[in-house]
C-alpha positions as CSV (number, residue, x, y, z in Angstrom):
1,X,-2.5,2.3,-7.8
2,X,-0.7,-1.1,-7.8
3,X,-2.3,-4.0,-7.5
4,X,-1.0,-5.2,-3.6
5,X,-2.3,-1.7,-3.1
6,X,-5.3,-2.1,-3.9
7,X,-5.4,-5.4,-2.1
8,X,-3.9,-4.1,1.3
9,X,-6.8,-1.5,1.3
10,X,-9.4,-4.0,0.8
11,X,-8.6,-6.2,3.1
12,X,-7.6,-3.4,6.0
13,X,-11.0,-2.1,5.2
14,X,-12.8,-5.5,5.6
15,X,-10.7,-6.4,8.8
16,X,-11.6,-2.9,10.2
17,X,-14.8,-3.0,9.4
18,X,-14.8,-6.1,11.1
19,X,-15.3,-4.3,14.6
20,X,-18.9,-3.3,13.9
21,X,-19.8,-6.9,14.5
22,X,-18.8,-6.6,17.9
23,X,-21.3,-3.2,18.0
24,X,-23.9,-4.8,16.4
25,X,-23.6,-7.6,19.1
26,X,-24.1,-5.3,22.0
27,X,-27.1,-3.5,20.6
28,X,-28.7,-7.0,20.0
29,X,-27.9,-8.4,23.8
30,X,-28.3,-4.8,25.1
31,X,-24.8,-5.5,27.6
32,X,-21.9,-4.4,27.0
33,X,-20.2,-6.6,30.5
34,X,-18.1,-8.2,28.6
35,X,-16.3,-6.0,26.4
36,X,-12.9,-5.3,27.5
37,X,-13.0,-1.0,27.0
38,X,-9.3,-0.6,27.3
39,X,-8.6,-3.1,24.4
40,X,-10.7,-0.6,22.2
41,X,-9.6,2.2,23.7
42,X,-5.9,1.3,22.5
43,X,-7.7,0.0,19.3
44,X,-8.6,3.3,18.6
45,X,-5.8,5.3,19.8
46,X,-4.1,3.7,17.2
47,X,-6.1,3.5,14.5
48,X,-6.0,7.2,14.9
49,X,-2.0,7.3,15.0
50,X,-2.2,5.0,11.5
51,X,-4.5,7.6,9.9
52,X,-2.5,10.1,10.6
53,X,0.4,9.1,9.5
54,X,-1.2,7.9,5.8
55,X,-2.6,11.3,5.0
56,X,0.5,12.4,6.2
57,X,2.3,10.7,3.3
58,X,-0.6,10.3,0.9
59,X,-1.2,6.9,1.5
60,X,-5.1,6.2,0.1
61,X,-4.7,2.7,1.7
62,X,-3.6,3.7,5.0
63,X,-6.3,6.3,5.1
64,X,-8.9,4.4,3.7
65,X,-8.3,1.4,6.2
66,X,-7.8,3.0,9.2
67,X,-11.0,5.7,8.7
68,X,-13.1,2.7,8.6
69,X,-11.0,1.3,11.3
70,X,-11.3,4.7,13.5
71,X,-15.1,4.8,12.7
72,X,-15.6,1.2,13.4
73,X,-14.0,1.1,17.3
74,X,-15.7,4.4,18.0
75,X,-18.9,2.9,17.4
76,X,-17.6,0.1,19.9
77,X,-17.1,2.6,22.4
78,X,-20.1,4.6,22.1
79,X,-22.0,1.2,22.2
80,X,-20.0,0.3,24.8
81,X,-21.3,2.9,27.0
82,X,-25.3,3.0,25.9
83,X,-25.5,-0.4,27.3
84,X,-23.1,0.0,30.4
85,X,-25.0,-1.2,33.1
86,X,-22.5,-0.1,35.9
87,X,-22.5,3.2,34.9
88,X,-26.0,3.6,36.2
């Protein structure tokens, strides 16, 4: 693996990973009123589209990246919904 390979997959990971901040922020405050659903919604839908297409050409990075990525805004959502108060 080349090197800006290696690098692209680190960071994709890290900046994909970076959504579990925002689940870790609505299990702490127990809300989820200001989360803007659709946003992750279409977050996800294409993180999904992106994983796809990497193991559909081999691409570690791109599969790497955007499991994390599809793992990370599913959390969002589930969270999302746990602490939906206008669901109830």
């Amino acid at each position: 693996m080349e090197p800006i390979e290696i690098l692209a997959m680190t960071l994709g990971t890290i900046a994909a990973a970076s959504f579990f901040l925002q689940a870790f922020k609505i299990e702490k405050l127990r809300e989820s009123k200001e989360i803007a659903l659709p946003m992750y919604l279409i977050l996800l839908a294409t993180a999904i589209t992106w994983l796809l297409y990497g193991i559909s050409i081999g691409s570690l990075p791109l599969i790497v990246s955007y499991t994390v990525g599809v793992v990370s805004n599913a959390t969002v959502i589930v969270v999302y919904f746990m602490y939906d108060k206008n669901r109830k």
